[in-house]
C-alpha positions as a printed Julia matrix, in Angstrom:
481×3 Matrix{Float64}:
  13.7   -25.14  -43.38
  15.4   -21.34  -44.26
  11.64  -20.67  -45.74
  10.37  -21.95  -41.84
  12.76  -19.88  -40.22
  11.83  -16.79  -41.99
   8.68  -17.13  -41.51
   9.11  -17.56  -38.09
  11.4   -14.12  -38.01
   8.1   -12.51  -39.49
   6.18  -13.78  -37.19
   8.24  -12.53  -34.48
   8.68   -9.12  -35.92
   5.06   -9.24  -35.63
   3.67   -9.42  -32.03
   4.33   -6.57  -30.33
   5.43   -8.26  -27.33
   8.17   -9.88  -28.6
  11.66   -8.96  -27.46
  13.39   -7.78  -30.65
  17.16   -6.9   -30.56
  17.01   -5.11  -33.17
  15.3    -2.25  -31.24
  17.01   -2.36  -28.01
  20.65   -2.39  -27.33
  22.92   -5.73  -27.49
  23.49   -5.11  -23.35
  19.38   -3.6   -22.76
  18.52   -7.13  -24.7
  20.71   -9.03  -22.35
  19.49   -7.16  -18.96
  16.03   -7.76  -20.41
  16.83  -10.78  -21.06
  17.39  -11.81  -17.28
  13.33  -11.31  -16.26
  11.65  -14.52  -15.96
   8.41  -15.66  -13.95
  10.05  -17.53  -11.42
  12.85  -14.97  -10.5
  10.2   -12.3    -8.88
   7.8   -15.36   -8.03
  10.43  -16.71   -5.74
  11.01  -13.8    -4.37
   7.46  -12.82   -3.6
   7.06  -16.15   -2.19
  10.02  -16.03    0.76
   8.38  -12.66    1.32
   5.06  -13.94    2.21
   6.25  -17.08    4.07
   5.83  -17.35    7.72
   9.4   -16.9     8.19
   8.7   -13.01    8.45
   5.54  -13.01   10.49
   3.6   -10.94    8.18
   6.41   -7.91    7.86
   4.92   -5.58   10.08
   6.94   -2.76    9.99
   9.02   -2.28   13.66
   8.75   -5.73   14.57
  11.55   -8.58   14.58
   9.42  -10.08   10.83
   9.59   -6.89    9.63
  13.53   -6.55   10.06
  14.48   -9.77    9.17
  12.76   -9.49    6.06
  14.24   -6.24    5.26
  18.31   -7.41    6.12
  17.34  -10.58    3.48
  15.98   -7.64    0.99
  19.53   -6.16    1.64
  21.91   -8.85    1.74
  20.05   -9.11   -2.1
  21.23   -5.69   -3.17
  24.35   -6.43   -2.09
  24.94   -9.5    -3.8
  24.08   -8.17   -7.28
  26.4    -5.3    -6.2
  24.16   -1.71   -5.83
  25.8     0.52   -3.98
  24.37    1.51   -0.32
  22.61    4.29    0.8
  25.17    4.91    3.2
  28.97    3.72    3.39
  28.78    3.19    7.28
  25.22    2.41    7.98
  24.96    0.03    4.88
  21.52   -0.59    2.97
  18.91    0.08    5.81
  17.52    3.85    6.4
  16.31    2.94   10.0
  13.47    5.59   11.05
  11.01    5.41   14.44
   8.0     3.27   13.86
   5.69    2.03   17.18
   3.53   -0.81   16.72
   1.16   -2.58   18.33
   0.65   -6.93   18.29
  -3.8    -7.55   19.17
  -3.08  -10.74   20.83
  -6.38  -11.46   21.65
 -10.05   -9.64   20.5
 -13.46  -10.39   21.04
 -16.9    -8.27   20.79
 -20.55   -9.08   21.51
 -22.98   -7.15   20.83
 -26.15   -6.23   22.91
 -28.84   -5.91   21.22
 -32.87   -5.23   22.48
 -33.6    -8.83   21.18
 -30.37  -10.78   23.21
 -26.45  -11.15   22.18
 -25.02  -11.66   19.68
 -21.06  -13.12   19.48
 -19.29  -11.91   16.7
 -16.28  -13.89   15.52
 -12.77  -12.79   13.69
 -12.2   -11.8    11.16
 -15.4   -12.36    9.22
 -17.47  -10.12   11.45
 -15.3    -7.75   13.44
 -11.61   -7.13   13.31
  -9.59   -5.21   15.76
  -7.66   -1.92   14.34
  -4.52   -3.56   14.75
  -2.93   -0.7    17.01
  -6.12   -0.62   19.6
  -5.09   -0.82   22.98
  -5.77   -2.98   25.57
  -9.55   -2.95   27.53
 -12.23   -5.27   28.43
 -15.3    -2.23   28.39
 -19.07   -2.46   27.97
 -20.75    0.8    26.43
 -23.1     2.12   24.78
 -23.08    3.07   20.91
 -23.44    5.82   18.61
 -24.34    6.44   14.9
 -21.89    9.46   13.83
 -22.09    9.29   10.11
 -18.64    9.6     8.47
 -17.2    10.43   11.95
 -16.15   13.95   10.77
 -16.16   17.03   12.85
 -15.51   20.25   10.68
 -16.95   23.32   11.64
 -14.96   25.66    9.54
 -16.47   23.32    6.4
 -19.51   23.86    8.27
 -19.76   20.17    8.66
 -20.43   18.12   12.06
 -20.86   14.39   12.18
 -20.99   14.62   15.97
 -23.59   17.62   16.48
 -26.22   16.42   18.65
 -24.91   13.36   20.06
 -22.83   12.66   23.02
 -19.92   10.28   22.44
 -18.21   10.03   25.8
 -17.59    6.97   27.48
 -19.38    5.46   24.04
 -18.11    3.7    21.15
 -18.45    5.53   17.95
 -20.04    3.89   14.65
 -19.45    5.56   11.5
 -18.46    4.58    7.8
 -15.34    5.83    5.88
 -15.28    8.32    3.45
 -16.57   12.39    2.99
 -19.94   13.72    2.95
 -18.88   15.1    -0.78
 -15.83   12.65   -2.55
 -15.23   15.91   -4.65
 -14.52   17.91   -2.37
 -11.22   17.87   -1.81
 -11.71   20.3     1.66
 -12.81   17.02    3.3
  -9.71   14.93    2.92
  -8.04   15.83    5.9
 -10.8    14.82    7.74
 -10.88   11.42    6.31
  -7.24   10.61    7.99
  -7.94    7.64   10.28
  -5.54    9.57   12.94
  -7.41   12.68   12.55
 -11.08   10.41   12.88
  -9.8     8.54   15.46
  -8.06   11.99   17.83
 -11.54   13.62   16.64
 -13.65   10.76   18.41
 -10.88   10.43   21.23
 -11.15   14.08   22.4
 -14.47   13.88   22.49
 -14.61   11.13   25.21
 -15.24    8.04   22.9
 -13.95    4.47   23.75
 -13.25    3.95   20.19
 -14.18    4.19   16.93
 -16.38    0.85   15.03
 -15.7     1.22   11.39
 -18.47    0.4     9.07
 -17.01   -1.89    6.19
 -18.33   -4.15    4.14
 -15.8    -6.57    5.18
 -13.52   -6.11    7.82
 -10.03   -6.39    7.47
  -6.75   -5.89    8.7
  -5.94   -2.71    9.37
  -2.65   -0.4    11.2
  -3.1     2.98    9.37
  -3.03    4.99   12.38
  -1.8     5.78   15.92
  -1.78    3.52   19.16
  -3.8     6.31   21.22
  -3.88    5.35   25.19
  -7.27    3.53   26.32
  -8.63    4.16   22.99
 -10.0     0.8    21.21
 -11.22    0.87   17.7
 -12.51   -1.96   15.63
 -14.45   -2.8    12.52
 -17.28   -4.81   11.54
 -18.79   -5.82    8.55
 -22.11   -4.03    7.24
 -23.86   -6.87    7.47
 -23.37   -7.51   11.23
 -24.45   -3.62   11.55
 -27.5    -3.95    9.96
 -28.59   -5.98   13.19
 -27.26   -2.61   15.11
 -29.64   -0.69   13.21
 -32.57   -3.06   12.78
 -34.12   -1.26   15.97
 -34.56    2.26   13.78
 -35.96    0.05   11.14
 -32.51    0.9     9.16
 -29.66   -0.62    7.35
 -26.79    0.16    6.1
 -26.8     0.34    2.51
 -30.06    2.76    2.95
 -28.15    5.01    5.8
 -25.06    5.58    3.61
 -26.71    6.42    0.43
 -28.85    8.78    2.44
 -25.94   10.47    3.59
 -24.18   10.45    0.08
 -27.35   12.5    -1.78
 -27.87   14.88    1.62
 -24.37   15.44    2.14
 -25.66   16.53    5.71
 -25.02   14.43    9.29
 -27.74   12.18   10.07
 -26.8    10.9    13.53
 -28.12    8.97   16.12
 -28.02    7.04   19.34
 -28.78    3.59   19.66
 -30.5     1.22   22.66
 -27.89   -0.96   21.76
 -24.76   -1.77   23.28
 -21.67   -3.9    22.62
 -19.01   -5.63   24.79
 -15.54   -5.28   23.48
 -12.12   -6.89   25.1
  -8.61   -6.5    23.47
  -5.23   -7.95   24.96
  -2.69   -6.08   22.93
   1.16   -4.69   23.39
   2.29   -1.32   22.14
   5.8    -1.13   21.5
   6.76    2.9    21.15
  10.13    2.56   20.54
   9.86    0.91   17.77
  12.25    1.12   14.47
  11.58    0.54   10.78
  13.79    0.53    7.77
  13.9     1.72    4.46
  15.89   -0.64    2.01
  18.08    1.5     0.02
  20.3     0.25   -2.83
  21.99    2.54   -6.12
  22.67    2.28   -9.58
  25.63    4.92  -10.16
  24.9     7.04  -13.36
  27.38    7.1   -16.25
  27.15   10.44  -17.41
  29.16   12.76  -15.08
  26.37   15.59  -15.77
  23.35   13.6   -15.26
  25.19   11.21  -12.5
  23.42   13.75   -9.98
  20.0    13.16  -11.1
  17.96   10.15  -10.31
  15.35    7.84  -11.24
  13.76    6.58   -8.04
  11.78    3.01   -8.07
  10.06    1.83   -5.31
   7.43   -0.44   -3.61
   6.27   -1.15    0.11
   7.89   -3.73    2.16
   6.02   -4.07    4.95
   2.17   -5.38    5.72
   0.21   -6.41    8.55
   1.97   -8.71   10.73
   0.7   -11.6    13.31
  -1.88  -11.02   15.44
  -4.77  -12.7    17.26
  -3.08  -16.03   18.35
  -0.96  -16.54   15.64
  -3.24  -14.91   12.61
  -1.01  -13.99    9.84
  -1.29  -11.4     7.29
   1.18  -12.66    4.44
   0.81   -9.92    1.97
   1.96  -11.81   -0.91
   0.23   -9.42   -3.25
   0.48   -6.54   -0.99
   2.78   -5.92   -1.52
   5.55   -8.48   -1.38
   4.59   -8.32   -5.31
   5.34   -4.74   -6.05
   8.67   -5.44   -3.93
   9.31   -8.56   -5.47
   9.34   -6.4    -9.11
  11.39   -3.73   -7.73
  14.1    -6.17   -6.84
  13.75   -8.05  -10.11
  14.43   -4.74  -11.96
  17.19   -4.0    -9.49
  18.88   -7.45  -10.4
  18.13   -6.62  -14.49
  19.76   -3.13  -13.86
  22.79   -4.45  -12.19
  23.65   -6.63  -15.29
  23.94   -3.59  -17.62
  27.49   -3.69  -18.79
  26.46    0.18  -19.79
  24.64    1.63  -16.81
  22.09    4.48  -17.49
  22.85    8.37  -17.84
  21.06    9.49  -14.59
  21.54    7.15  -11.56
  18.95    4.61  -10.46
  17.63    4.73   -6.66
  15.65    0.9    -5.51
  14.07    1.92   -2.34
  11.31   -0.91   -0.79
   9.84    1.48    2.42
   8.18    0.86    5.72
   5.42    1.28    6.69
   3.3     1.63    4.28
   0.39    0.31    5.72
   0.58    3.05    8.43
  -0.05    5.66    6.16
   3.37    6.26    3.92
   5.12    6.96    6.59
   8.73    5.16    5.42
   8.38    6.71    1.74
   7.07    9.89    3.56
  10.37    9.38    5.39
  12.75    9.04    2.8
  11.25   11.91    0.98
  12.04   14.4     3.69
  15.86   12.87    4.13
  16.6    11.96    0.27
  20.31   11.48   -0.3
  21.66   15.35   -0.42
  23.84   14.44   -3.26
  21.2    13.8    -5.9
  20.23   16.99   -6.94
  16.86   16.52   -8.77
  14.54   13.01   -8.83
  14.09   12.74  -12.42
  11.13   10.47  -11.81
   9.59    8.07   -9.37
   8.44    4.93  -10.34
   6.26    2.77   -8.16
   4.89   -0.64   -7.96
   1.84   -1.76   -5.25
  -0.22   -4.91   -5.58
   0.94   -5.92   -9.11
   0.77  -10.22   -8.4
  -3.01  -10.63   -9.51
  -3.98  -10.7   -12.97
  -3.42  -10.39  -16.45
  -2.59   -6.9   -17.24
  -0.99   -3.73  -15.58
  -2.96   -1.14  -15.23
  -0.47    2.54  -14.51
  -1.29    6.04  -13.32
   1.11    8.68  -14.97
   1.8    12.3   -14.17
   1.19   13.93  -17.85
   3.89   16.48  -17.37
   6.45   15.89  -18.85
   4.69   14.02  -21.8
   7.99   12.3   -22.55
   6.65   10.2   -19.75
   3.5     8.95  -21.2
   5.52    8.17  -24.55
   8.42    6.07  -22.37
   5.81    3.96  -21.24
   3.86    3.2   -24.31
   7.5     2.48  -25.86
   8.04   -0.16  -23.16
   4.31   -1.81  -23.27
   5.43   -2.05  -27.63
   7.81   -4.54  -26.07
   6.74   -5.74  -22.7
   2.64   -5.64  -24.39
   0.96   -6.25  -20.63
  -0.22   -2.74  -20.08
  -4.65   -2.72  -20.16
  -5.47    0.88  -18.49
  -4.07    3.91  -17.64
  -4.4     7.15  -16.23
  -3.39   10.44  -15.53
  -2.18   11.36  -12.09
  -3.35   15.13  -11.13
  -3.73   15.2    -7.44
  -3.2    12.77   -4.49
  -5.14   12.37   -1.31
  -5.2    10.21    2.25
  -5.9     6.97    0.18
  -2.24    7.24   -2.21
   0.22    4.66   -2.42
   4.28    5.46   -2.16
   4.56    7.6    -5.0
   2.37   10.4    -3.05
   5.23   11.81   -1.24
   7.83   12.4    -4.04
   4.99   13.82   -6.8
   4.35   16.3    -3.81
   7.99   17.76   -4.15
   7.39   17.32   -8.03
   8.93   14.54   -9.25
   7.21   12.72  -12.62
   5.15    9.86  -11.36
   4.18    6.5   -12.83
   2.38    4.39  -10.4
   1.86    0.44  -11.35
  -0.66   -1.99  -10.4
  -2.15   -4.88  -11.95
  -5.75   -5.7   -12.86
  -6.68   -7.84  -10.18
  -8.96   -8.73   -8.84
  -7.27   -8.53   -5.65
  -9.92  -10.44   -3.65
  -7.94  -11.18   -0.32
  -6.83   -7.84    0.38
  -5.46   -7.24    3.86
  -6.77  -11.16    5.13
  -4.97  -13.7     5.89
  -5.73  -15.28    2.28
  -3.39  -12.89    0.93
  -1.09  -16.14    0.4
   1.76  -16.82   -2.26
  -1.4   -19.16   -4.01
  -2.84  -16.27   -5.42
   0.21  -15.08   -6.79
   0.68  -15.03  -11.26
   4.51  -15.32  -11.88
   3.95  -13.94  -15.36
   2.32  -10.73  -14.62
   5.56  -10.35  -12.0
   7.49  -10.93  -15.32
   5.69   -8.84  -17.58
   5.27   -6.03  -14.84
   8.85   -5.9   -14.42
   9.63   -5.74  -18.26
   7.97   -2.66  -18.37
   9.29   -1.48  -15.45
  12.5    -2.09  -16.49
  12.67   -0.38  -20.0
  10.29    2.31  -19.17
  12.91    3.64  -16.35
  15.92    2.67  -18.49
  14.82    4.46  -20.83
  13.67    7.79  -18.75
  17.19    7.36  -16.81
  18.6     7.3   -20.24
  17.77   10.02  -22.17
  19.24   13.28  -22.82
């Protein structure tokens, strides 16, 4: 039996993924110790229940959500953001509910009825109308004359609907980005008399990343219902975009066509979102000042269309899910870390970063530096994490590869050199320079922004594993000299 047992001790010593004590600290083992699958599983799961509507930041799902997130950092005792106002960074978020959408299109040959979501999808902030109009082709729906570029040259989009795809003439050119802001797209086609804009996806979706803009109603619809659009310039749209991709020139066009479009929605402009905010005090009195931030969004899509819900169990009640877990690992440290430890989970999110974007510009004044941000989006599908890193400081790189010895889940990585309209919540702290590590798992994320976003789809172990590296790759950067 002793021979057994060594062998077994071998064995262990072995795998790198083992947790061995003999590497980490009696009270690191311990905290470690306190990740399992179902802890961040359960978690994810009341996230994504019906209970919160979808979390749409601003609305009562949303809030509800986020005072259960808090009454959680409470109860493994973080400290608040804020002594009075408690664990929730309120900040102003309008949003729109799309009770009702429907769209026909009119095509030389008769109608055709689209149905939700699998063909068209309202932008879930469009406001309300019940319009026929005609429709035009506009490319990527960019209009930049100082880049000497001008989807819209040609054509006349007032009192039309706009098609166009998403994207840049040139994906390399990083002078384009602004353009491909859906508020800038959508103000672009607005001021120039358009109904709305009709995205061009290959599968619609839902979809808030933008404004609520008055009488302006934008939709998408999938490329294979446009292909019926364009079937009267003997086109498609696989042949139209890679045209555009090798000219990287506008190719646009009116069509016979028309479409019939009604939306029954409710903008709400006063509404308020909230950060989640709880804090890990640092030990060392002259690193206490200094913080580690980790973070995920809270929030998704919401209910819309007569009771469609967008759970977002994987995004990213996941990446939230693994931000508390790591809270509630960090909180059992007898021995907490040199350099404090922020947990934010942020709002709105799916607007465009605009709670992280938030808490960026209002960071607690008394932490003087953020040592490093560490952030976690759509990290429930898989088998494998798969991280973006900043490469300065290279301390970084090595504090993760130290963790993966241990936690053994991470399959790709990358270096993070530049960030653009399409980031997740790290974006807005590696723009004041903070070191970034950015987590996701390997996917394949096949129900992104549906309604089959469900708990189902959800692997407790890459939660688990996800957070172990999490956890000891921030301990450890919060920890060092």
């Amino acid at each position: 039996m002793r021979v057994f047992n060594v062998l077994i001790a071998l064995l262990i010593l072995a795998c790198p993924g083992a947790v061995r004590g003999d590497r980490l600290s009696k009270d690191e083992h311990r905290a470690y110790q306190t990740i399992i699958p179902m802890s961040p599983y359960d978690y994810c799961k009341k996230l994504a229940s019906d209970e919160f509507a979808g979390r749409l930041t601003g609305d009562k799902g949303y809030t509800a959500a986020a005072k259960w997130a808090a009454s959680k950092f409470k109860e493994w005792k973080l400290a608040p953001l804020d002594v009075k106002e408690g664990y929730l960074q309120p900040f102003p978020s309008p949003y729109t509910i799309v009770d009702e959408a429907a769209m026909t299109l009119l095509l030389p040959r008769g109608e055709l009825a689209l149905k939700a979501p699998d063909d068209f999808m309202p932008v879930l902030f469009a406001a309300s109308g019940n319009v026929t109009a005609g429709l035009v082709f506009a490319g990527w729906g960019i209009s930049a004359p100082a880049l000497g570029y001008d989807d819209y040259a040609g054509i006349d989009p007032a009192g039309k609907f706009v098609l166009c795809f998403r994207g840049t003439p040139d994906p390399a050119d990083t002078a384009f980005e602004y353009y491909d802001q859906h508020r800038i797209r959508m103000r672009t086609a607005k001021d120039k008399g358009a109904l709305g804009i009709i995205y061009l996806y290959d599968k619609p979706n839902a979809h808030p990343n933008g404004d609520w803009i008055e009488g302006f109603m934008p939709a998408m619809i999938g490329e294979r219902v446009a292909d019926s659009l364009f079937a009267e310039k003997g086109l498609a749209c696989a042949a139209i975009k890679k045209s555009l991709g090798e000219s990287k020139k506008p190719a646009s066009f009116p069509l016979e066509s028309s479409v019939h479009y009604r939306v029954v929605s409710r903008h709400f402009r006063d509404g308020v979102g909230y950060n989640i905010v709880g804090i890990i005090e640092g030990s060392d009195p002259n690193l206490e000042n200094e913080c580690v931030l980790i973070g995920a969004h809270f929030d998704h899509c919401g209910r819309h269309m007569n009771g469609m819900i967008f759970p977002g169990a994987n995004d990213n009640a996941s990446g939230s899910a693994v931000v508390m877990e790591i809270a509630k690992a960090f909180a059992a440290l007898e021995k907490k870390p040199k350099r404090s430890i922020v947990f934010a989970l942020f709002g709105g999110e799916e607007e465009g970063l605009v709670g992280s974007t938030f808490f960026a510009e209002h960071f607690p004044a008394r932490f003087t530096k953020i040592a490093g941000m560490f952030n976690f989006d759509m990290v429930g599908e898989g088998d494998g994490a798969s991280c973006g890193y900043t490469p300065e400081p290279p301390e970084l790189l090595a504090a993760l590869r130290d963790a993966d010895a241990r936690a053994s889940t991470l399959k790709n990585k990358w270096e993070i050199k530049h960030v653009g309209v399409r980031s997740s919540d790290f974006a807005p702290f590696f723009l004041k320079g903070a070191p970034c590590v950015a987590c996701f798992s390997n996917g394949p994320h096949l129900a992104y922004h549906e309604a089959g976003d469900t708990i189902y789809r959800i692997n407790p172990d890459i939660l688990a594993d996800i957070a172990r590296l999490g956890f000891l790759a921030s301990y450890r950067w919060a920890n060092r000299q």
